[in-house]
C-alpha positions as CSV (number, residue, x, y, z in Angstrom):
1,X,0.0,0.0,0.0
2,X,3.2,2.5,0.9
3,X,4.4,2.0,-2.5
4,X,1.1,2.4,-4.4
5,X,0.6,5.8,-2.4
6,X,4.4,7.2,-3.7
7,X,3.4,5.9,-7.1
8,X,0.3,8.3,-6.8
9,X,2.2,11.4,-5.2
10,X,4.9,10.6,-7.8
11,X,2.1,10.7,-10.8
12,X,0.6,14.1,-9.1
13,X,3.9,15.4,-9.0
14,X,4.0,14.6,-12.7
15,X,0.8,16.2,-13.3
16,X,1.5,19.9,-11.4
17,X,4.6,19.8,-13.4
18,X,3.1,19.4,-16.8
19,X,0.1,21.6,-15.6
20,X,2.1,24.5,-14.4
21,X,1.9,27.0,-17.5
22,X,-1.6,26.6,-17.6
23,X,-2.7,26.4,-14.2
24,X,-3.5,30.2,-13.6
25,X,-6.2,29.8,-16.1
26,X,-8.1,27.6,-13.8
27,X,-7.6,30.2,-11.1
28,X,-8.7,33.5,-12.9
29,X,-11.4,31.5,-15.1
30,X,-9.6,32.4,-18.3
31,X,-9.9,30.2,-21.6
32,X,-11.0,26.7,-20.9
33,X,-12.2,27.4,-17.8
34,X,-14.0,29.9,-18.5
35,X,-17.4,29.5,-16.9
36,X,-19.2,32.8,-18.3
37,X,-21.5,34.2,-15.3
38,X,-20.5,31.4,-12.9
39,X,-17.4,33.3,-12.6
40,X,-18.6,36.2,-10.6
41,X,-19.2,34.0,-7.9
42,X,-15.9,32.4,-8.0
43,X,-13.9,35.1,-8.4
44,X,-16.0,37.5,-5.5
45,X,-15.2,34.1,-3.0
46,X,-12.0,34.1,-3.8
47,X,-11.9,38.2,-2.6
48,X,-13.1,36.8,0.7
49,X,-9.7,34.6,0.9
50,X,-8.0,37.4,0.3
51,X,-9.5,39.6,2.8
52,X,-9.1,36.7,5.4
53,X,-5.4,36.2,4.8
54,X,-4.8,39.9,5.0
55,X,-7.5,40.1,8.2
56,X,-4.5,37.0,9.3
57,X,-1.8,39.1,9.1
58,X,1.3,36.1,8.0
59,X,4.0,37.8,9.3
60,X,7.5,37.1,10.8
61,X,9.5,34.2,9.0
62,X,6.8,32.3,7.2
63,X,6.6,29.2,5.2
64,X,4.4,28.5,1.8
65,X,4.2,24.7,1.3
66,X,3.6,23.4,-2.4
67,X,3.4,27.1,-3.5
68,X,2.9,26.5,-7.3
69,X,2.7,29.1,-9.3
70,X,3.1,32.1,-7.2
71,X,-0.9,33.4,-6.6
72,X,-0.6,33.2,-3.2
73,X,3.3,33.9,-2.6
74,X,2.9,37.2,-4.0
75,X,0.5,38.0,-1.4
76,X,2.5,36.5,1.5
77,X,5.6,38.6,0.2
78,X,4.5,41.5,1.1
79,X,3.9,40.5,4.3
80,X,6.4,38.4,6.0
81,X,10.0,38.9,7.3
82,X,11.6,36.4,5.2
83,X,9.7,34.3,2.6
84,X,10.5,30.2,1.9
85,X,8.6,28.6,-0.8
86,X,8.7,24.5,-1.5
87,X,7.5,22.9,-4.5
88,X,8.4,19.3,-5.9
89,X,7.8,20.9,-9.4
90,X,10.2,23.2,-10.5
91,X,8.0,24.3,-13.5
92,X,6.0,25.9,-10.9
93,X,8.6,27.6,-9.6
94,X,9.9,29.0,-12.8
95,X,6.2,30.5,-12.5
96,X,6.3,31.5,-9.4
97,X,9.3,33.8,-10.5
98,X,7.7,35.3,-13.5
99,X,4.4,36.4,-11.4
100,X,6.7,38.0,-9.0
101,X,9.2,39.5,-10.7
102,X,11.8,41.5,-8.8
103,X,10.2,40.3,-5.3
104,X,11.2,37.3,-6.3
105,X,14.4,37.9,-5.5
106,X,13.1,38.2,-1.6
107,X,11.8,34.6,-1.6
108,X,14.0,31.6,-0.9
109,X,13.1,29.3,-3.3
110,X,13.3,25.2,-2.6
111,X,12.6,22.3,-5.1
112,X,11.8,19.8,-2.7
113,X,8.5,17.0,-1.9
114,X,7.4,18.3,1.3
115,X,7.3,14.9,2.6
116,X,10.9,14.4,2.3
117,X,12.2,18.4,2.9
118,X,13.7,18.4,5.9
119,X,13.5,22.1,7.1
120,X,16.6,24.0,8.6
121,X,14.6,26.4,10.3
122,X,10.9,27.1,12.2
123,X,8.8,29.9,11.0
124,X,6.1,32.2,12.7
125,X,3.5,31.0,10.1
126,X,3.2,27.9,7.5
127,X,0.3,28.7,4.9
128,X,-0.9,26.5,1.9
129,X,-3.6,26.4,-0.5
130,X,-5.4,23.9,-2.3
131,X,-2.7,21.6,-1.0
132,X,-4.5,19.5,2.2
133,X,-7.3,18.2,-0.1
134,X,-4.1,16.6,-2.1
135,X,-2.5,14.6,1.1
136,X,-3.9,11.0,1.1
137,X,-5.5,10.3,4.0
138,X,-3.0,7.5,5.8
139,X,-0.9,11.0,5.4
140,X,-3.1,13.3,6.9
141,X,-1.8,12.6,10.8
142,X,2.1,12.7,9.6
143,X,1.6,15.7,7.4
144,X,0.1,17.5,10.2
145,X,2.9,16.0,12.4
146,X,5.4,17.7,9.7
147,X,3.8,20.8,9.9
148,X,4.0,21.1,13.5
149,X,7.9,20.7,13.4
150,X,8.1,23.6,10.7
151,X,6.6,25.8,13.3
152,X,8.3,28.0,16.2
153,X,6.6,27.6,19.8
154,X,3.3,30.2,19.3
155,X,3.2,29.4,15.7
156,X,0.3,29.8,13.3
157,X,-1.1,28.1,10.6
158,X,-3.0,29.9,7.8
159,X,-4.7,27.3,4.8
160,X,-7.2,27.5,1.9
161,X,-8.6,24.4,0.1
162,X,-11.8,23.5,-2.2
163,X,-15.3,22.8,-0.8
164,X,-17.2,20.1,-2.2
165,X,-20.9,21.1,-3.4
166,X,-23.1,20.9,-6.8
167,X,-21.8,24.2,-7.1
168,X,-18.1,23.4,-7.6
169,X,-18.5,20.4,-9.2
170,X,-21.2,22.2,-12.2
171,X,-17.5,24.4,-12.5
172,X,-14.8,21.9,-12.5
173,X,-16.4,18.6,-13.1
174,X,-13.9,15.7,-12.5
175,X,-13.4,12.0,-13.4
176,X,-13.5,9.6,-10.5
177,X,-10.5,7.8,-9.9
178,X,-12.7,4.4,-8.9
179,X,-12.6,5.7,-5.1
180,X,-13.7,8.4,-2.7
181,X,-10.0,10.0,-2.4
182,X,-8.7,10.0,-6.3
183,X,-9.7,11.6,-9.6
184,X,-8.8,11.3,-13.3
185,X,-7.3,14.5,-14.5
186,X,-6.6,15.4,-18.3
187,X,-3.3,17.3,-18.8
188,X,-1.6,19.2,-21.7
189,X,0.2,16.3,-22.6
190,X,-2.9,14.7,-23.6
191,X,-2.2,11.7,-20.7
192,X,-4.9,11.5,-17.5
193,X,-3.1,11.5,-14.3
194,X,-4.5,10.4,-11.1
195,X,-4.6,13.2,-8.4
196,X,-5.6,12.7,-4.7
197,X,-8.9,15.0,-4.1
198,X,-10.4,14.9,-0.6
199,X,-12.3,17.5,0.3
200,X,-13.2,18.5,4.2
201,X,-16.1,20.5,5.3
202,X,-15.2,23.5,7.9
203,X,-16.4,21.5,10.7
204,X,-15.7,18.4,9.8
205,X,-11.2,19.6,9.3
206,X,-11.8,21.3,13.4
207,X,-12.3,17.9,14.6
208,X,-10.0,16.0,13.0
209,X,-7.4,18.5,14.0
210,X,-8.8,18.7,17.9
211,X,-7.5,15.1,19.0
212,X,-4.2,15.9,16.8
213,X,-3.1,18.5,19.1
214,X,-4.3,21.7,17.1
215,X,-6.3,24.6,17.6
216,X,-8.0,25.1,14.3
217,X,-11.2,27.5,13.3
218,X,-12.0,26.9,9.5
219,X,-14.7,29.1,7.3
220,X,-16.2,28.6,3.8
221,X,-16.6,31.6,1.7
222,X,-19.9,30.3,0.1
223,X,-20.3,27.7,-2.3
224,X,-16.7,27.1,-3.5
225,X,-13.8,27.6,-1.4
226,X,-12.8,26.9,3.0
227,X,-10.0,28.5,4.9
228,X,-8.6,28.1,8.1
229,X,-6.2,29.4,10.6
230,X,-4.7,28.4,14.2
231,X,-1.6,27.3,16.2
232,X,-0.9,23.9,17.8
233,X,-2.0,23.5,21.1
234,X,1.0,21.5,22.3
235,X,4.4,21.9,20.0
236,X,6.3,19.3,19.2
237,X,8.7,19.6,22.0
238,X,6.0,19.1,24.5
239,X,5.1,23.0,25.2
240,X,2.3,25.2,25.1
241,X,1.8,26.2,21.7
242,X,0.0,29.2,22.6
C-alpha cells in the first residue's frame, strides 16, 4: 500500500509539473475554464480569501508549502520577514518567479517534496492552498505532524482548500478515480493523471485537527472555497503552543 501511495504522489507530482503553465487559467477562469457568469461567484469568493489572509496578518518568518505558481506567494511577500517557498515541481517555480518578478528575489526558493524536505529552520506561520485536499488520508496525521515541526513555539497556521458542493462540481467537473480520495485529470500532454482529491467541510477539518493537538477555526466563503487558521495546542517539544 506505501508504494502504491508514492506511485500516486509521484504521478501528481507529474501532473502539477506538466500543468504548471496553464494552471492560472483555472484560477482567474480564463480560456478553458472559463465558466461565463459562474465566474462572478468564484472570483467574488475568492476576494473573501483574500480579505481573510490579509484580516490573518502572516508575518515574521513564514513558510508557503507546495506554492505552485506564485498566486498566493505574491500575497505572503508583502507581508512576512523572510519568505521560503517548497514545490516538488520546478516548472511551478519557474512560474512563481515570473508572477513575481523583482520580489522574487526576496523569496528563498526550494525544489523539494514536502514529505521528504527536511527544514533548517521554524517559521512564525506555514500557509498552503489547495494543497490539504491533495495529502492521502493515511498521510493526513504525519503531514500535520510535519507541519507542527516547521513551526516556532506560538506558531500559526494559515490554509485555503476547495469545498465540495453541486456548485463546484457544475464548474470543475472531474473523473473519478474508482474511489472516494482520487480523480482522473486530463493534462496538456494529452495523458490522465490520477490526483488525490479529498475535500473536508469546515467542521468536519476542526475535529480532525482537535485530538491531533491543534487549535483550528476553519470558514467557507460560500459555495466554493474553506479556509482556516490556528496554532498547535502543544508543539512538538512538549510545550504550550500558545
Amino acid at each position: 500500500m506505501a508504494d502504491a501511495i508514492a506511485r500516486e504522489l509521484d504521478e501528481q507530482v507529474r501532473y502539477y509539473r506538466v500543468r504548471a503553465p496553464e494552471y492560472d487559467a483555472w484560477a482567474e477562469r480564463r480560456g478553458t475554464y472559463d465558466r461565463g457568469p459562474l465566474n462572478d461567484g468564484w472570483l467574488a469568493e475568492k476576494q473573501r480569501l483574500l480579505a481573510a489572509l490579509r484580516d490573518f496578518e502572516p508575518s515574521g518568518d513564514v513558510l508557503e508549502i507546495a506554492g505552485g505558481t506564485g498566486q498566493w506567494t505574491e500575497q505572503l511577500v508583502g507581508s512576512a520577514a523572510s519568505l521560503t517557498v517548497v514545490d516538488a515541481a520546478p516548472e511551478a517555480l519557474e512560474e512563481n518567479r515570473r508572477r513575481l518578478g523583482q520580489a522574487a528575489h526576496a523569496v528563498d526558493y526550494q525544489v523539494a517534496d514536502f514529505f521528504e524536505w527536511t527544514p533548517t529552520r521554524r517559521y512564525d506561520v506555514v500557509f498552503f492552498s489547495y494543497w490539504l485536499s491533495h495529502v492521502p488520508p493515511t498521510r493526513f496525521e504525519a503531514f500535520w505532524e510535519r507541519v507542527a515541526a516547521c513551526l516556532k513555539p506560538g506558531g500559526r497556521i494559515f490554509l485555503i482548500d476547495n469545498v465540495a458542493t453541486m456548485h463546484a462540481a457544475r464548474m470543475d467537473p472531474e473523473i473519478h478515480g474508482g474511489d472516494d480520495v482520487t480523480v482522473l485529470r486530463p493534462a496538456p500532454d494529452g495523458n490522465l493523471y490520477r490526483i488525490w482529491k479529498v475535500l473536508w467541510q469546515p467542521v468536519e477539518l476542526e475535529a480532525l485537527l482537535d485530538p491531533l493537538g491543534w487549535s483550528v477555526e476553519a470558514f467557507a466563503t460560500g459555495t466554493y472555497f474553506m479556509w482556516a487558521e490556528g496554532r498547535r495546542t502543544i508543539d512538538p517539544e512538549g510545550r504550550l503552543g500558545r
